[in-house]
N, C-alpha and C positions, 0 to 999 in steps of 0.2 A: 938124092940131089939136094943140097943147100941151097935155100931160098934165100937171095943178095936183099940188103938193105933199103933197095928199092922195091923191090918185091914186097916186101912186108910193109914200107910206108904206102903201096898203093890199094894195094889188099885194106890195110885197114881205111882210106881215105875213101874208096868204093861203099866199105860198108859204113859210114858216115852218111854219104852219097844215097844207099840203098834206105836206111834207116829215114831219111823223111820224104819217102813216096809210099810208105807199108802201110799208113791210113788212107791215103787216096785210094790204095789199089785195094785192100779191104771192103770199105764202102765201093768201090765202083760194081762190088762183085754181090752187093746185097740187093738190088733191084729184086731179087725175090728171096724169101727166107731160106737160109744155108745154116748146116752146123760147121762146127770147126774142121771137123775131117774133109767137110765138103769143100771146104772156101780153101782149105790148104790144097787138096788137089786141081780145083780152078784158076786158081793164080797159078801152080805150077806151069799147070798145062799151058799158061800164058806167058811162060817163061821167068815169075816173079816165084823165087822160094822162098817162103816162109816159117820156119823151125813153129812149132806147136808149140813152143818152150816161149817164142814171141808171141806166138799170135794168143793164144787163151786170155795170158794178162790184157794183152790188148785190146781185146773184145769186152773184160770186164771193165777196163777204162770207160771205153765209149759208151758203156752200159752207163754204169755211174754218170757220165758227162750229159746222159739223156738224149744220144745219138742214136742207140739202140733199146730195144727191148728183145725179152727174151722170152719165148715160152718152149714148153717141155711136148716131145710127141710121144706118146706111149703106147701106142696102137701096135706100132713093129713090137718086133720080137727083144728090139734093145732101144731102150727108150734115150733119144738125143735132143738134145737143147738147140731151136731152131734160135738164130739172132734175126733181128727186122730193123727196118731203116725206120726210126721214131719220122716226125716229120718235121721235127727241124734239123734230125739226121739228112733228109732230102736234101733240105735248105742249105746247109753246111756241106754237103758234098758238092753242091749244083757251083755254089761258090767257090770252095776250093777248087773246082775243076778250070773255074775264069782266072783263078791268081795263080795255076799251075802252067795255064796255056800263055799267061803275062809273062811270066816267068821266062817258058821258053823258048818265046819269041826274042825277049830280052836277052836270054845266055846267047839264042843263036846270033844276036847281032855282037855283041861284045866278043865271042868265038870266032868270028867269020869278018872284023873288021881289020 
């Protein structure tokens, strides 16, 4: 089946859409240390997918940015890279979470007027 013109402009305006809530929903999910396998199956389960192809870079962003830190488990049988909320990781989520709830307070009045 051929997907119409509309189809394909909303498709990619979604993932627009989807592409700046995939830090919020990240960080919401680090409240305790996760590796990438793990955080991709926890957002799934929450209905948020996130390609591993996105999310890795992403995680070393926020590494760099000093949002996270990273340490190594090697205890198990296959050793994985746990990520941790640095604490102005906290600080910057705790916030973005007030400018996101601004937000959509705000779409839902402009939506809904």
């Amino acid at each position: 089946m051929k997907e119409n013109k509309d189809d394909v402009l909303l498709s990619s305006l979604v993932q627009e859409l989807r592409r700046g809530t995939i830090i919020l929903s990240v960080l919401s999910q680090l409240k305790s240390p996760q590796y990438g396998y793990s955080l991709v199956v926890l957002l799934e389960e929450k209905g948020i997918a996130v390609d591993a192809g996105t999310l890795y870079p992403l995680l070393r962003r926020l590494e760099k940015q000093g949002l996270l830190y990273s340490s190594w488990e090697v205890e198990s049988a296959k050793p994985r890279k746990y990520y941790h909320l640095t604490d102005s990781g906290k600080n910057i989520y705790n916030k973005l979470c007030e400018q996101w709830l601004d937000m959509v307070k705000n779409m839902d009045n402009l939506i809904n007027s």
